[in-house]
Structure formats: C-alpha cells, structure tokens
C-alpha positions as CSV (number, residue, x, y, z in Angstrom):
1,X,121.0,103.1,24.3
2,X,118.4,105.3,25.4
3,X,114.5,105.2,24.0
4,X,111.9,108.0,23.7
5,X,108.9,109.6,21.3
6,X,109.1,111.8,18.6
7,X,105.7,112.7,17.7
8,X,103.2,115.7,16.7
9,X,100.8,117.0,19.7
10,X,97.5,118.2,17.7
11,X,94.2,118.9,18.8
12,X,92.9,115.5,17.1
13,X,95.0,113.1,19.4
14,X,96.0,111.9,22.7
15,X,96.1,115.1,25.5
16,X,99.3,115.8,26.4
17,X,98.9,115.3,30.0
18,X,97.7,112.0,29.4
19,X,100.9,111.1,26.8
20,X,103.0,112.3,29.3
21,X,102.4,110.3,31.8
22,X,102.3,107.0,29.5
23,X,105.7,107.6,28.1
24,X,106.9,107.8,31.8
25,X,105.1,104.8,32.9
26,X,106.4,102.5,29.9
27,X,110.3,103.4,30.8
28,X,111.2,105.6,27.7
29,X,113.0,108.4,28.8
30,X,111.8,111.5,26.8
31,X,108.9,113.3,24.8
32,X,110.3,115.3,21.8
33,X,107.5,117.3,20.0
34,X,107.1,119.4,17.1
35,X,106.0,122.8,16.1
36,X,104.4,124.6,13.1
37,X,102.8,127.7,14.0
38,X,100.2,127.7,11.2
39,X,100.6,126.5,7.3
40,X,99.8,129.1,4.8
41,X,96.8,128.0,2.1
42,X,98.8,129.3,-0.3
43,X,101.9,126.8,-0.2
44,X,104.1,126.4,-2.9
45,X,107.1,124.9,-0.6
46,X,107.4,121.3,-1.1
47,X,106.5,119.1,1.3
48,X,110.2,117.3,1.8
49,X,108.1,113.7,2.8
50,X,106.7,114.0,-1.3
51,X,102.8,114.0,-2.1
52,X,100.7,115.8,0.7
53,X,100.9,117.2,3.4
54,X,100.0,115.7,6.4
55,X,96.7,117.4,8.6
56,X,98.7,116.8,11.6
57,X,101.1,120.2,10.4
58,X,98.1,122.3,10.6
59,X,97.1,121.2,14.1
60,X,100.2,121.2,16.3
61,X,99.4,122.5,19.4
62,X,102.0,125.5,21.1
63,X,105.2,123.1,22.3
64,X,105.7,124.7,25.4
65,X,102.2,124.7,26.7
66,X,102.0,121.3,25.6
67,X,105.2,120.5,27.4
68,X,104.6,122.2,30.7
69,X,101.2,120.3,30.9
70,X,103.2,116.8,30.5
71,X,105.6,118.7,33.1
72,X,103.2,118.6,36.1
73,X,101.9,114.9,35.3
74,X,105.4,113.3,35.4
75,X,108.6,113.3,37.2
76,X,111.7,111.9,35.1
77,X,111.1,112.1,31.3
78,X,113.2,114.9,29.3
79,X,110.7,117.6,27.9
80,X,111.5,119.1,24.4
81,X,110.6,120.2,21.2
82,X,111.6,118.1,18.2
83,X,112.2,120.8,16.5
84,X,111.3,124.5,17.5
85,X,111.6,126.6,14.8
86,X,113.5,129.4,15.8
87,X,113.5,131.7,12.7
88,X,110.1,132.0,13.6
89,X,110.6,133.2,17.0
90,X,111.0,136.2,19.0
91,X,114.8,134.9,21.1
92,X,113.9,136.8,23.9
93,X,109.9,135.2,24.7
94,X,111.7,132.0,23.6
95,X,114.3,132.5,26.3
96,X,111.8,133.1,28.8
97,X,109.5,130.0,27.6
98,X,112.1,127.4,27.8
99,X,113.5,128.5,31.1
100,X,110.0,128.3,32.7
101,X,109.8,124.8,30.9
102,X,112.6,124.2,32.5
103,X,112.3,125.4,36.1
104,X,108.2,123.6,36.4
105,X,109.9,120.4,35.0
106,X,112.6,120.6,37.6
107,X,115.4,120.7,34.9
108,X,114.3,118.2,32.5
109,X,113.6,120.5,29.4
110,X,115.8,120.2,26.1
111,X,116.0,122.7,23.6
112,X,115.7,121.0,20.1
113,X,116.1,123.9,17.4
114,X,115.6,123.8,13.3
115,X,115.2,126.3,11.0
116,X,112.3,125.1,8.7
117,X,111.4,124.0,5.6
118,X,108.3,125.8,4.9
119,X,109.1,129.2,3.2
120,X,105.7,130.6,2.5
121,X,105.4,129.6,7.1
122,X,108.3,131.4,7.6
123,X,107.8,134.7,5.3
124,X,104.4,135.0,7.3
125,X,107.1,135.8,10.3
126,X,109.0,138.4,8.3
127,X,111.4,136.2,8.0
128,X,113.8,136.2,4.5
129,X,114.1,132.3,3.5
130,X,117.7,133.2,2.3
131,X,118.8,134.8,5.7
132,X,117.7,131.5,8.3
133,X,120.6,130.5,8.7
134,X,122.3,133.5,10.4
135,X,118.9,134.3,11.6
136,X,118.4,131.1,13.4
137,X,122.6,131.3,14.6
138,X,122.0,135.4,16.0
139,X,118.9,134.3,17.7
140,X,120.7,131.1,19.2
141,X,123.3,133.5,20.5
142,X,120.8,135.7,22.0
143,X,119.2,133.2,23.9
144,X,121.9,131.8,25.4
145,X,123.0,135.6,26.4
146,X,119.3,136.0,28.1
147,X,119.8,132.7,30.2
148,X,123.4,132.8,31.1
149,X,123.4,136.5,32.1
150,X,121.9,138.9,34.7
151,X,121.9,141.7,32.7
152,X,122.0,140.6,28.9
153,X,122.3,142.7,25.9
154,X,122.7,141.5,22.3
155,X,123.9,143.4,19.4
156,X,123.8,141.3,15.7
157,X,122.7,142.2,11.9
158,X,119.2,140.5,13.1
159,X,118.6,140.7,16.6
160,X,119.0,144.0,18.9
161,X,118.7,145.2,22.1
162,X,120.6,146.7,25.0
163,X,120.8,145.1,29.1
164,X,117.8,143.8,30.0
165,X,116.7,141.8,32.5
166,X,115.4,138.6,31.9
167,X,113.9,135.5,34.3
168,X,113.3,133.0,35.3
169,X,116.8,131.8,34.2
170,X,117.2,127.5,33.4
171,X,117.4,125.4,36.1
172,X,119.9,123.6,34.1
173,X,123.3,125.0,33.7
174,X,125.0,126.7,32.0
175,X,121.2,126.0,30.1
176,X,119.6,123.5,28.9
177,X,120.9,121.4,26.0
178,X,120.3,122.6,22.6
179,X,119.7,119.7,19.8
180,X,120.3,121.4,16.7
181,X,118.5,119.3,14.2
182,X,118.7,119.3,10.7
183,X,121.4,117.2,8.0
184,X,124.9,118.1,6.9
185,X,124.2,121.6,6.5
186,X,123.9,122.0,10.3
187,X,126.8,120.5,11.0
188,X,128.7,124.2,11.3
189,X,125.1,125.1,14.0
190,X,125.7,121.6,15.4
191,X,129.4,123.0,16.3
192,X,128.6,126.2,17.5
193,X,126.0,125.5,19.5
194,X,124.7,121.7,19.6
195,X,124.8,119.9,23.3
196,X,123.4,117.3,20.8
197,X,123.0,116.3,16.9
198,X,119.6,115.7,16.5
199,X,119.4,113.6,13.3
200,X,116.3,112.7,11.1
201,X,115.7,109.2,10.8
202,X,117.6,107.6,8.0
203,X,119.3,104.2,7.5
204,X,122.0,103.3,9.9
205,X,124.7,102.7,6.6
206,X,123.5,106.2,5.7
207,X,124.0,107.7,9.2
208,X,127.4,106.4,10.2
209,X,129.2,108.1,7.7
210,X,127.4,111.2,8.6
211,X,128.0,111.0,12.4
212,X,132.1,111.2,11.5
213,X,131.7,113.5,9.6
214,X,129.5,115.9,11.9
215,X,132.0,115.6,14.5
216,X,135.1,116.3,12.5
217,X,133.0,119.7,12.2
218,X,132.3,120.2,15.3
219,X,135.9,118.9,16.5
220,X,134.6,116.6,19.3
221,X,132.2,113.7,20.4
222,X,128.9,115.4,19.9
223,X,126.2,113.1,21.0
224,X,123.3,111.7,18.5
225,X,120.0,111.0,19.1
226,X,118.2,109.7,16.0
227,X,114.8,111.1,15.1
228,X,111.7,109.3,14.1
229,X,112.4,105.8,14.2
230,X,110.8,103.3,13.1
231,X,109.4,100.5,15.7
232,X,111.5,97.6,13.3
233,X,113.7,95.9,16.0
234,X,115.7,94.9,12.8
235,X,116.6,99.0,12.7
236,X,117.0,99.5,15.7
237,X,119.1,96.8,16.4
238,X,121.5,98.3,13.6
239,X,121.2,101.7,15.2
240,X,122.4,99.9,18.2
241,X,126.2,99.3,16.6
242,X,126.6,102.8,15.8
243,X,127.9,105.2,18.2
244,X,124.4,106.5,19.3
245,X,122.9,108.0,22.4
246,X,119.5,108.0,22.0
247,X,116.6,106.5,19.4
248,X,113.3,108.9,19.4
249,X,110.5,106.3,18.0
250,X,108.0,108.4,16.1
251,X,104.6,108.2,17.6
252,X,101.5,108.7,15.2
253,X,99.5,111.0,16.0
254,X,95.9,109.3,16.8
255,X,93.2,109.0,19.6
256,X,94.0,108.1,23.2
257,X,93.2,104.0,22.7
258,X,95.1,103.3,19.7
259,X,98.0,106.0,21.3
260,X,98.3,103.9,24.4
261,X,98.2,100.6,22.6
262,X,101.0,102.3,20.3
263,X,103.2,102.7,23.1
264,X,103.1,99.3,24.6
265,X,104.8,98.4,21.2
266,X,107.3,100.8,21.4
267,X,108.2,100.1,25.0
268,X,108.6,96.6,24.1
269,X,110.8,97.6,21.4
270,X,112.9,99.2,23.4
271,X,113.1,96.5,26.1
272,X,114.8,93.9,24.0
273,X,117.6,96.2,23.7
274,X,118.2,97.6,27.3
C-alpha cells in the first residue's frame, strides 16, 4: 500500500514549496491537489458535502503553478491534480501545461481529471452542464493526440483543429497517467482512458463492491487509489484488505505550523502499515 495527500493549495495555507518538500521528507509518495478556477456569487449548485461551502473553493491556487513550484523543491513524490477539471479547460494549453509539469519534475506528474460539480463554475466557461461528459471524453482525446504526436490534429463535435505542432511532449510515455476521478458514472471514462480509478473516499464495504464493478467496465485490473482519507488507522487498516494501490490522506488546508504538525500524523499513519 502506497500513502500520499490529497489536499486544497489556497492562498491562506502552507506555500507549496514548503508542503512539497514536507510530504517528501515524511515518506508519502505523492501530492494530489485540487482546482476551482473561481465560484460564481450567484451559486444555486449544491454543494455535494451538504451545508456550506467551504472558503478553501474560492481560494485554490492554479494546480500547475502550484505543482511545478513543489517540482523544483523535491525529487521523488508524484505531482498531480486531484482533480483538474477539464470541461473547463482549453485541451490544447492543458496539453502543454502537464507536459511541462512533467518534463521540470523529471517525469513524476499524474494527470487526475473530473468533470465538476459546480454548474453555475462551469457555464462561466461556456460550457453546457448537459454536454461534460462528451466534453470532458473529446478533450481527453485531444490531449492525448497533442502529446503522443508530432504533428496532431483533432476533429470532434467539441474540439477542432487541424496539425499543429505542440511541445514540450511528456517525459512519461506514452504520457503521463490519467486518474479519472469521479463514482460509477465514470466508470465507461475510467475504461477509455483511466491509467487509474481515482475514487472519493467512502467506506471500504461501500468501495469493494464498486472496485468489481469498475473493472468489469473497464475489462481489466485498473488500479485504485482512494481519495481523501481519513487519518483513522481503523480505515485504513480496512482499506488495507481491499485490492488498493494507493490511500491519498486529505490534508486541511491551514497555516504552515499546524500543516507540518498535521503531517507528522499522517506519516505515522502510514508507517504502521508499510
């Protein structure tokens, strides 16, 4: 079993260079980070979680700056975002900005895509709530294209454009992995596209069932690597049974003293059960 942070980077909490390098130095083996662009005043979405939402959704700082800073501070820990949400995102700058996450990391990026749950976000990208799905599937597609290929091109009912010429290309190949995140109505993404299920937390009973049936979908052995965790070594010790590759603990988001002291509990955590 492998241990790493889930956790939201925001302008209010610990610096990213600083995180990076603490996650390295307790022997968890990856950062995972999420993104909301901005969060419309005018929200009539429901916050999935229930009551309000949290400030930390208004602050997230840009993944992939925030990643390439931990890049240069550290040497081993996987880089990604937990999730990036790519019906909100132009494929081809999003090609381009994981590949150079990739190539200043010295291949340690992953690529962990959603499509949202915030409609009133979203429709501020001129994206149609009802469409994310193929969206989020076309622009998948086009990425891959952009970083496998000298001279892409990409023709959809979303995403257009003839050869182009697109670099750096990953460091990773053929790319680096994509964890498509999301429940049982990814599983179809999670077979087209997933190097990796990445599965919000939920209770291990709940999950097991869910893992068989994700991969009869996808038709082989996808690997899992569990979202937001809690620090209970009762949980994980259950996730621990299951056929898992990876627990992400979630990480609060607070100040550099109570983030570092945070940490030191999650790294012993994870200890007991290497």
């Amino acid at each position: 079993m492998k241990f790493g942070v889930s956790t939201f980077i925001t302008d209010q909490g610990i610096a990213p260079t600083t995180l990076g390098r603490a996650v390295e130095e307790r022997g968890l083996d990856s950062l995972l980070i999420a993104e909301h662009t901005h969060i419309p005043v005018d929200r009539r979405t429901p916050y999935p979680g229930g009551g309000e939402l949290p400030e930390i959704y208004y602050r997230t700082l840009d993944p992939f700056v925030a990643l390439s800073a931990a890049a240069a501070v550290t040497e081993r820990i996987l880089l990604g975002t937990g999730v990036a949400l790519v019906v909100e995102r132009d494929p081809i700058i999003t090609a381009k900005e994981v590949a150079s996450l990739d190539l200043v990391s010295g291949g340690r990026a992953v690529f962990g895509v959603g499509v949202g749950w915030n409609r009133e976000e979203m429709e501020n990208h001129g994206t149609d709530p009802s469409t994310r799905g193929r969206l989020a599937d076309e622009r998948l597609r086009a990425v891959r294209e952009l970083w496998t290929k000298e001279q892409a091109e990409f023709h959809g009912e979303f995403v257009d454009f003839d050869p182009v010429y697109c670099w750096p290309k990953p460091v990773q190949r053929p790319h680096p992995p994509i964890y498509v995140g999301g429940g049982e109505g990814a599983f179809n993404r999670v077979a087209a596209f997933g190097d990796a299920w990445l599965a919000n937390s939920m209770r291990p009973e709940e999950l097991a069932p869910r893992i068989d049936r994700m991969r009869s979908v996808a038709g082989r052995e996808v690997p899992v690597t569990v979202y937001a965790v809690e620090k209970d070594p009762g949980i994980v010790e259950q996730f621990t049974r299951l056929d898992v590759e990876r627990l992400l603990f979630y990480l609060p988001t607070m100040p550099e003293a109570e983030t570092l002291s945070y940490l030191d509990e999650l790294a012993a955590v994870a200890e007991r059960f290497r």
